[in-house]
N, CA, C and O of each residue as an XYZ file, in Angstrom:
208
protein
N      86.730    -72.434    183.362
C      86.880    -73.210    184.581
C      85.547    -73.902    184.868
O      84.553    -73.195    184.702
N      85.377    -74.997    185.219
C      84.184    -75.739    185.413
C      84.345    -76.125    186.703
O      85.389    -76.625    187.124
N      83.112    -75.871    187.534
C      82.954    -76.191    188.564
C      82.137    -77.079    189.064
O      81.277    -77.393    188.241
N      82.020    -77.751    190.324
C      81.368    -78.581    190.069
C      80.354    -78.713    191.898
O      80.695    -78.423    193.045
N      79.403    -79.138    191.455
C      78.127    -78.639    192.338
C      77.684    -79.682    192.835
O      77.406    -80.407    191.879
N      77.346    -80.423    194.192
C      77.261    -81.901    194.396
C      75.669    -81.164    194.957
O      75.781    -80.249    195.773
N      74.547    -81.482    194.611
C      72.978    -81.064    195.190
C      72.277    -81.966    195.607
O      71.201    -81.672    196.127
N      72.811    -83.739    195.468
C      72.051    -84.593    196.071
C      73.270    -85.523    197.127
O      74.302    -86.013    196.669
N      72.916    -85.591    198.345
C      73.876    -85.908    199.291
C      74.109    -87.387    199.761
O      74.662    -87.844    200.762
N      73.374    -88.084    198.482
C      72.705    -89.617    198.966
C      74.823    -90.068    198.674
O      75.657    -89.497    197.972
N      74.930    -91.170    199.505
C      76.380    -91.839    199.481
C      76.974    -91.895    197.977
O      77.970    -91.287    197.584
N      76.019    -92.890    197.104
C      76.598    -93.264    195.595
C      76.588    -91.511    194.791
O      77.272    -91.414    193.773
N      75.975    -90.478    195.181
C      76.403    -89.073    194.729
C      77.842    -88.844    195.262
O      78.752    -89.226    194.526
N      78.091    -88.400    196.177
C      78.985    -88.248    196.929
C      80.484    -89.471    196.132
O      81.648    -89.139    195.912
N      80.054    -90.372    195.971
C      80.992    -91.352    195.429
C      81.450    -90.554    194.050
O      82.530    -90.108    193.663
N      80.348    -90.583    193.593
C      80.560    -90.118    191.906
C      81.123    -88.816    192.110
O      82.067    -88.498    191.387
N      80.770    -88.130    192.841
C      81.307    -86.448    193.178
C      82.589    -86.662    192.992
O      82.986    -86.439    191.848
N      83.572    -87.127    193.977
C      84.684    -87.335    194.133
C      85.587    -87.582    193.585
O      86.656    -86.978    193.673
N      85.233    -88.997    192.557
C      85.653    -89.291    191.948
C      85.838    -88.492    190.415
O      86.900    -88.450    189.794
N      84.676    -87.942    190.020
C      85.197    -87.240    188.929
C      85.509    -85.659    189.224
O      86.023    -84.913    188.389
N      85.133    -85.282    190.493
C      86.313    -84.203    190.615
C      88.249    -84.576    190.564
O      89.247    -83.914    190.281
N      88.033    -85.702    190.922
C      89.924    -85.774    191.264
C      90.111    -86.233    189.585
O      91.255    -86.211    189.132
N      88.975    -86.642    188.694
C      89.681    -86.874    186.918
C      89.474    -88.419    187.017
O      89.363    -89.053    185.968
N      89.421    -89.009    188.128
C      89.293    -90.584    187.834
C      87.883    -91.731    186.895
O      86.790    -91.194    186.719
N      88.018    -92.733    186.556
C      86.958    -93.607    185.881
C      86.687    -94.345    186.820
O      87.390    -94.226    187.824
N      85.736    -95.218    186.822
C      84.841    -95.683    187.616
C      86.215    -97.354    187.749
O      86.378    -98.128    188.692
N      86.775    -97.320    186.653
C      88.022    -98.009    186.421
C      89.298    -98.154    187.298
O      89.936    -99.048    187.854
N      89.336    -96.752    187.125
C      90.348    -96.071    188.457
C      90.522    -96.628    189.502
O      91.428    -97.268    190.037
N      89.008    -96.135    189.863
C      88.906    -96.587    191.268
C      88.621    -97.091    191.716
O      88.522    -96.859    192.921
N      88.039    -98.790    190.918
C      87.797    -99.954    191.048
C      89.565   -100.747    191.412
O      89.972   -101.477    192.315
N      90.004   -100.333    190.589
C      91.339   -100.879    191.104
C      92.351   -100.288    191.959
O      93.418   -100.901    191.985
N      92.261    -99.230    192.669
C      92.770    -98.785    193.635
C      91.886    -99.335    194.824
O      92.429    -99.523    195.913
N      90.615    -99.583    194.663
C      90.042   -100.375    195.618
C      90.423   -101.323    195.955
O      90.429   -101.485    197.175
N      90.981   -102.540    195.008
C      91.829   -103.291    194.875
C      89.852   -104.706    194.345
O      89.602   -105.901    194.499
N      89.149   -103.596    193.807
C      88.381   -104.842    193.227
C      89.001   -105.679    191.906
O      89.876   -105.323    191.116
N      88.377   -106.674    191.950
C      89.035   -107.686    191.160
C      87.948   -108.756    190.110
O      86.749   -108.755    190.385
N      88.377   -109.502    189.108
C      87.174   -109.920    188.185
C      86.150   -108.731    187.046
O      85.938   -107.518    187.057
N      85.831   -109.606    186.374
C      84.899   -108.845    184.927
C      84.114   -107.583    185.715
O      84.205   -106.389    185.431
N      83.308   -108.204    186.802
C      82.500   -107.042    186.700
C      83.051   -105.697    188.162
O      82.329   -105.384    189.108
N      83.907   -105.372    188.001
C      84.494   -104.403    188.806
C      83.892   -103.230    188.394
O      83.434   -102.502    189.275
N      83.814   -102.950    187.429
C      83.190   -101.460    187.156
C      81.474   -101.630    187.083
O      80.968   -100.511    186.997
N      80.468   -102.708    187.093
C      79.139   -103.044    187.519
C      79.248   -102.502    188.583
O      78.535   -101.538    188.860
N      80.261   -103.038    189.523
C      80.363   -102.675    190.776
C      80.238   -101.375    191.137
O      79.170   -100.887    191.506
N      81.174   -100.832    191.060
C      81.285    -99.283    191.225
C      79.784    -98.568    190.756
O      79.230    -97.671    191.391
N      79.241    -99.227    189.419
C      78.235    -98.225    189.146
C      76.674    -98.806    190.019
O      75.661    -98.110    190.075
N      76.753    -99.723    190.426
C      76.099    -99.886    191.475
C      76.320    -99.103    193.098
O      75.392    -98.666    193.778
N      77.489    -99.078    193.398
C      77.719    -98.224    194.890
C      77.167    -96.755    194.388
O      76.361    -96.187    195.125
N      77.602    -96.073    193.069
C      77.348    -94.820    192.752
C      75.788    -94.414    192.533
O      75.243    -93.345    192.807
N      75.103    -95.874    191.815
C      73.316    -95.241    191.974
C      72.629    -96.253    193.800
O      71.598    -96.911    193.938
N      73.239    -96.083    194.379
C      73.195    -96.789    195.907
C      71.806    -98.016    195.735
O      70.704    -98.117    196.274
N      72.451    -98.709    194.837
C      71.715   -100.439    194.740
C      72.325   -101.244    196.193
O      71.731   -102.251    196.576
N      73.014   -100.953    196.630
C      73.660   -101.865    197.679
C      73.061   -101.538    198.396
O      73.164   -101.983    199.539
C-alpha cells in the first residue's frame, strides 16, 4: 500500500497532491478544467511549481 505524504503546503503542492492521489495526469485535469490549445499541460505544470 503506498501512501502518500503532502510536507510542503505551497498551492502548486497541494495541486500535484491531489491530483496524483485520485490516479489523474496533468492531462486529466487539464481537460476537465476545460483548458484548451497545445500548451494545456505547460499549463498545469506551471500552476503545480506556483510560476503564476
Amino acid at each position: 500500500m503506498k501512501f502518500f505524504e503532502l510536507t510542503n503546503l505551497s498551492q502548486g503542492e497541494r495541486i500535484a497532491f491531489a491530483r496524483q492521489l485520485r490516479g489523474l495526469t496533468q492531462d486529466d485535469v487539464s481537460e476537465k478544467l476545460g483548458l484548451t490549445g497545445e500548451s494545456k499541460r505547460r499549463t498545469m505544470a506551471i500552476y503545480e511549481r506556483d510560476q503564476l
